[in-house]
C-alpha positions as CSV (number, residue, x, y, z in Angstrom):
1,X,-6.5,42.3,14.3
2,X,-5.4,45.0,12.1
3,X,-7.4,46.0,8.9
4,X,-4.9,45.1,6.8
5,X,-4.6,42.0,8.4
6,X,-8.3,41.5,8.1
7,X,-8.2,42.9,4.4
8,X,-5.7,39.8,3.9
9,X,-7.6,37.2,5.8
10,X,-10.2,37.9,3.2
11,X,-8.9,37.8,0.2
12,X,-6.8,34.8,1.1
13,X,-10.1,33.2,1.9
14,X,-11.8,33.6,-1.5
15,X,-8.4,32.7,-3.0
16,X,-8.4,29.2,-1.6
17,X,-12.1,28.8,-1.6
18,X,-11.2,28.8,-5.2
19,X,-8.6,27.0,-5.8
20,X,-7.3,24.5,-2.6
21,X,-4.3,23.6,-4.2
22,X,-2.8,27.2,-4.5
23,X,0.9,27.4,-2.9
24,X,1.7,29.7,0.2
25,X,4.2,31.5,-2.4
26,X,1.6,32.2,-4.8
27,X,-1.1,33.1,-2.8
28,X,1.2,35.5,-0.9
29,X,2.6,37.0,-4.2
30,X,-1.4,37.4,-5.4
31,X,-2.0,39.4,-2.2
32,X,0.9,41.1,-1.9
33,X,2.1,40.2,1.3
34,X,4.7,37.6,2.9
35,X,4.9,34.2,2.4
36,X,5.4,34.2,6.0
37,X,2.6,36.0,7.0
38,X,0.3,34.1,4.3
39,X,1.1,30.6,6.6
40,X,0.0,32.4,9.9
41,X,-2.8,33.3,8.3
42,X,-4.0,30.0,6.8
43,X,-3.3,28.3,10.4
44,X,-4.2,30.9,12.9
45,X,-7.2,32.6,11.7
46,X,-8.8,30.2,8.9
47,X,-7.6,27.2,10.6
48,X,-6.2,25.4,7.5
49,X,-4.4,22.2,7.1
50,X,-2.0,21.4,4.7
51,X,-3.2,17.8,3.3
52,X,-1.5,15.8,0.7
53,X,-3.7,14.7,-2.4
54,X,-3.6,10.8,-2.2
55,X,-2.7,8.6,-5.3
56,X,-4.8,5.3,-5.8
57,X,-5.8,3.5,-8.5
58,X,-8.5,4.5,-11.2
59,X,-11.2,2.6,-11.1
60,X,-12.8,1.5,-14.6
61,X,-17.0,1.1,-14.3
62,X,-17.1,-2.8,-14.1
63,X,-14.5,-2.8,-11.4
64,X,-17.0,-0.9,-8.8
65,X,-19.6,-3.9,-9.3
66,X,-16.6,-6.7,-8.6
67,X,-15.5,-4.9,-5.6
68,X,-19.2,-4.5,-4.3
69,X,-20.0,-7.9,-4.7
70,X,-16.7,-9.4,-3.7
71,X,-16.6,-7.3,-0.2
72,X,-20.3,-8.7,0.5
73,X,-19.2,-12.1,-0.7
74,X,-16.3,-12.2,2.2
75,X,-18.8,-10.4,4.8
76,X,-21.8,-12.9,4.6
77,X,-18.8,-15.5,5.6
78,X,-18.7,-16.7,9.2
79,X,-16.4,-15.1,11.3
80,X,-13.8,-17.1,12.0
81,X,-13.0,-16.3,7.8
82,X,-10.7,-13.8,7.6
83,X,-8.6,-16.0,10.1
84,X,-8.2,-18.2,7.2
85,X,-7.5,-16.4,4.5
86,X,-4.4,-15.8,2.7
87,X,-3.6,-12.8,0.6
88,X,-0.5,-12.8,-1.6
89,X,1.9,-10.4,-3.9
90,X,5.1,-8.9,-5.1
91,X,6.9,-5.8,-4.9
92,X,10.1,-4.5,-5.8
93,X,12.5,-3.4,-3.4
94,X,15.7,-1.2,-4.8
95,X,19.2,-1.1,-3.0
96,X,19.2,2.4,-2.5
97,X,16.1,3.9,-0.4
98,X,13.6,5.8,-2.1
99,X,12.9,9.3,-0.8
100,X,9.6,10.6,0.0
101,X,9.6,14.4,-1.2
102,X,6.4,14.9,0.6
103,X,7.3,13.5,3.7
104,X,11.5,13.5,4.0
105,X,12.7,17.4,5.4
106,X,15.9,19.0,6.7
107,X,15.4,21.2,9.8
108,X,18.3,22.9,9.2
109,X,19.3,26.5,9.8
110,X,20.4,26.9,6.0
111,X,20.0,24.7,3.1
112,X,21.7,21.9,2.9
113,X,25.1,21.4,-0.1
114,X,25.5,17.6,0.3
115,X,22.7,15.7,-2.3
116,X,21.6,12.1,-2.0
117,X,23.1,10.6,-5.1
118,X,21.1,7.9,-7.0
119,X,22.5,5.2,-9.7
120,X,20.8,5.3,-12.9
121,X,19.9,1.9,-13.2
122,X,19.7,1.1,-9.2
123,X,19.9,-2.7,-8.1
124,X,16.5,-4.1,-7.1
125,X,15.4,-7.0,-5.9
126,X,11.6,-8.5,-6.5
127,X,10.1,-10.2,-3.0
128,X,7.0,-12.7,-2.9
129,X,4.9,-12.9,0.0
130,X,1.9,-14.0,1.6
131,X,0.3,-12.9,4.6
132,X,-2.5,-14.6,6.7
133,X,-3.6,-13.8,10.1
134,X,-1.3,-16.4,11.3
135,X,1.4,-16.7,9.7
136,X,4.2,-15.1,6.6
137,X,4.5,-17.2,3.4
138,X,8.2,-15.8,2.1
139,X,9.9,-14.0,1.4
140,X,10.1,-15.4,-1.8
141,X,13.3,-13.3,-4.3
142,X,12.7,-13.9,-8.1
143,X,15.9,-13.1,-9.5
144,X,14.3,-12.8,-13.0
145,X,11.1,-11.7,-14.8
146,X,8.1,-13.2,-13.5
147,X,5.9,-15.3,-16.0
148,X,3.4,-18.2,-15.6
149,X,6.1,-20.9,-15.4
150,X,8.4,-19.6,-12.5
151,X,5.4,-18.0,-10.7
152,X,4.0,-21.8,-10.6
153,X,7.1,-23.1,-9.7
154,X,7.2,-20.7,-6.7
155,X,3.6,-21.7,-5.9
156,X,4.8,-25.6,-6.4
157,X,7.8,-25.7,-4.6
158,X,8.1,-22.8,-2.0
159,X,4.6,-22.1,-1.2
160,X,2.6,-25.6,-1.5
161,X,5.2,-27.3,0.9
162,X,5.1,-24.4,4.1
163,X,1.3,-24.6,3.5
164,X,1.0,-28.2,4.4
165,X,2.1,-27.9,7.0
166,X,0.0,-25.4,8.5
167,X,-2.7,-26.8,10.5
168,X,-6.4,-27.0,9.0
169,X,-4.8,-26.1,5.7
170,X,-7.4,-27.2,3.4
171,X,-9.8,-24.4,4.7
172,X,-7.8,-21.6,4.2
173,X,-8.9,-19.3,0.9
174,X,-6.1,-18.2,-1.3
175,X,-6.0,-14.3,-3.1
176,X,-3.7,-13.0,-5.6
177,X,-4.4,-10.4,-7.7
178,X,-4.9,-10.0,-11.9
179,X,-1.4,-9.8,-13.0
180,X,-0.5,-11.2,-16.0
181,X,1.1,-14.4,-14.5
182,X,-1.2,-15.0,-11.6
183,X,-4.4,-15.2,-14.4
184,X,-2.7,-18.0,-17.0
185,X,-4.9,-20.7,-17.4
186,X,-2.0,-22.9,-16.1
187,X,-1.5,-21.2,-13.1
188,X,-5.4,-21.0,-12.3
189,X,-6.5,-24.4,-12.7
190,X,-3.1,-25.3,-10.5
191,X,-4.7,-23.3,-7.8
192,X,-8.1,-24.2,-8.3
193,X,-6.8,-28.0,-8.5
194,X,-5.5,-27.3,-4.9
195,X,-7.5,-25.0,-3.1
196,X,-10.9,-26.3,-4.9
197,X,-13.8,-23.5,-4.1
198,X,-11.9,-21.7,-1.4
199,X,-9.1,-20.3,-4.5
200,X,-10.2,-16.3,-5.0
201,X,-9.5,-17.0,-8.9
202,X,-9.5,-14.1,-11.7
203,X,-13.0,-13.8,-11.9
204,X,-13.4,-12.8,-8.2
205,X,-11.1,-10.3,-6.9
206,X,-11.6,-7.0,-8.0
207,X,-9.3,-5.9,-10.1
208,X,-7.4,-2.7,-9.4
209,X,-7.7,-3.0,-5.5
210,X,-4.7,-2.4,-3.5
211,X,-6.4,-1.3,-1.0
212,X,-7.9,-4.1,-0.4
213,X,-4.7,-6.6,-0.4
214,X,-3.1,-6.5,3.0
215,X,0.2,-7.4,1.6
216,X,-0.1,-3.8,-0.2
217,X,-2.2,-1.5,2.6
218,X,0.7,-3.2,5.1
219,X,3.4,-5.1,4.7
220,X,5.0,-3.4,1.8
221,X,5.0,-0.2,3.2
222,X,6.2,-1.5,6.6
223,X,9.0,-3.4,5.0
224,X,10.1,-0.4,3.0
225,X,10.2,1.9,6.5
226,X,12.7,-0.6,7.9
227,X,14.8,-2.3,5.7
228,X,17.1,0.0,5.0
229,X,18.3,0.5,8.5
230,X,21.2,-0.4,8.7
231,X,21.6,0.9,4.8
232,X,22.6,-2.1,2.5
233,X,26.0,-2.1,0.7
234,X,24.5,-5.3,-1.6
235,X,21.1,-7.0,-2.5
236,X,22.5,-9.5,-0.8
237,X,22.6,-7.3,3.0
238,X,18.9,-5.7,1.7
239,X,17.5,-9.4,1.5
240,X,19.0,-10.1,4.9
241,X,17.0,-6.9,6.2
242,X,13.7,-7.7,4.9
243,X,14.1,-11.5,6.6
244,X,15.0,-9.6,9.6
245,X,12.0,-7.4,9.9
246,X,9.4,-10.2,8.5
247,X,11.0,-12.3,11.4
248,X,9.6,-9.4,14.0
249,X,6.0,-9.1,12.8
250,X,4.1,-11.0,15.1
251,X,0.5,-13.0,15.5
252,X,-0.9,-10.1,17.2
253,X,0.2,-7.6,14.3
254,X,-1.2,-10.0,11.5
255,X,-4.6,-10.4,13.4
256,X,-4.8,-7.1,14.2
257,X,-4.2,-6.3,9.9
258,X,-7.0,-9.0,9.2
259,X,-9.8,-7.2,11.9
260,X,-8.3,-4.1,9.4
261,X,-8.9,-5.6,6.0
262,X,-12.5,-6.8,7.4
263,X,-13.2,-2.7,8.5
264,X,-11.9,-1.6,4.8
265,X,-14.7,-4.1,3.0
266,X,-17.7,-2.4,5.7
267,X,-16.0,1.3,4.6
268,X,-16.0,0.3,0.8
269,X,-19.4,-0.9,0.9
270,X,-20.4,3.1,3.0
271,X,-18.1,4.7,-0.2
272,X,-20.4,2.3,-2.4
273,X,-17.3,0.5,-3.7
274,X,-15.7,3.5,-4.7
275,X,-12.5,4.8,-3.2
276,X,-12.9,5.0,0.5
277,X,-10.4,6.9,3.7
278,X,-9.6,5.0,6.9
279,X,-11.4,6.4,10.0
């Protein structure tokens, strides 16, 4: 290696011991050497990565104590538990596919001319489900705002009715998370009128945990990945597409995301109910 070279490894070092978010651009204007040459060095002889910062939630204080106590609550249960439990939400999908500027690239030899165009005020489409390690509740479209009175009605006359007929249904526990419809008191003492103890009500799921939701650490993302193959040309076409991929996930895939939700409550309790990364 060249003394320059070495003179470069050095300072680039100290630059990003520094600061570990500094861009290949700026780092090689700072040293005074090519942008190119700063990416050969990072990789070849520091042996850098380039890792994305991850977005979660921010946890309040009182929220580490609920996910603690709720993740030991579910792990003292027998086994056969998370076989019989049901976790439940909503998401949003839009007609037009959203890009991923971290993750969507080009390899082209110049840059491309042609632009993905947006609308301003794209079509979208917001999709119940629930997930067990058996079985899909949904989808369920609401084609308006959701409150306490059409989110029962849901409950009442799409969920209840597929539910009874599963088999054993009177031991299965039922999840949904704090939004502002799921936590009416008309909505809870439904549920808790239903499901008796084995309803997960407001005072027991942690609140600001996605990642421990398997509707959110799965199925939306999975859904999102897929639905727009073939692109829709109407909400109508994009509804038909999440039907089709829900059709194709299968008992094995929903087990296999239980045995999953189970290993996230053993790594939450290792990150002591903070934020914790898959292994």
């Amino acid at each position: 290696m060249s003394e320059k070279r070495k003179n470069a490894e050095n300072r680039l070092k100290i630059l990003i011991t520094d600061n570990p978010s500094l861009s290949t651009r700026k780092a090689a204007s700072a040293i005074g050497i090519s942008h190119e040459t700063v990416r050969i060095i990072f990789k070849d002889d520091l042996h850098l990565k380039p890792y994305k910062i991850q977005e979660c939630h921010e946890l309040e204080p009182a929220d580490l104590e609920k996910r603690l106590f709720f993740a030991h609550w579910f792990l003292r249960l027998p086994n056969e538990t998370s076989r019989l439990f049901i976790c439940s939400d909503e998401a949003y999908f839009t007609l037009t596919e959203s890009l991923n500027k971290q993750n969507n690239r080009l390899w082209l030899e110049s840059r491309p001319i042609d632009k993905i165009e947006r609308p301003l005020y794209d079509e979208k489409v917001l999709v119940w489900c629930a997930i067990s390690a058996s079985k899909i509740y949904g989808p369920f479209y609401f084609e308006e705002t959701v409150n306490q009175h059409n989110y029962l009605k849901m409950l009442q006359t799409f969920f209840l009715p597929k539910h009874l007929r599963t088999i054993s249904y009177k031991q299965y526990y039922f999840q949904q998370d704090g939004a502002t419809p799921h936590t009416s008191n008309i909505v809870q003492d439904w549920l808790r009128s239903k499901c008796s103890d084995r309803f997960i009500d407001k005072t027991q799921w942690p609140p600001r945990s996605p990642d421990l939701n398997p509707c959110d650490f799965y199925l939306w993302g999975h859904l999102k990945a897929l639905v727009y193959n073939p692109l829709p040309k109407t909400i109508n076409q994009l509804k038909a597409n999440i039907e089709r991929e829900i059709k194709k996930i299968n008992r094995e895939i929903l087990e296999s995301t239980f045995t999953n939700f189970k290993k996230r409550l053993n790594l939450l309790i290792e990150a002591k109910s903070g934020h914790f990364e898959e292994k």
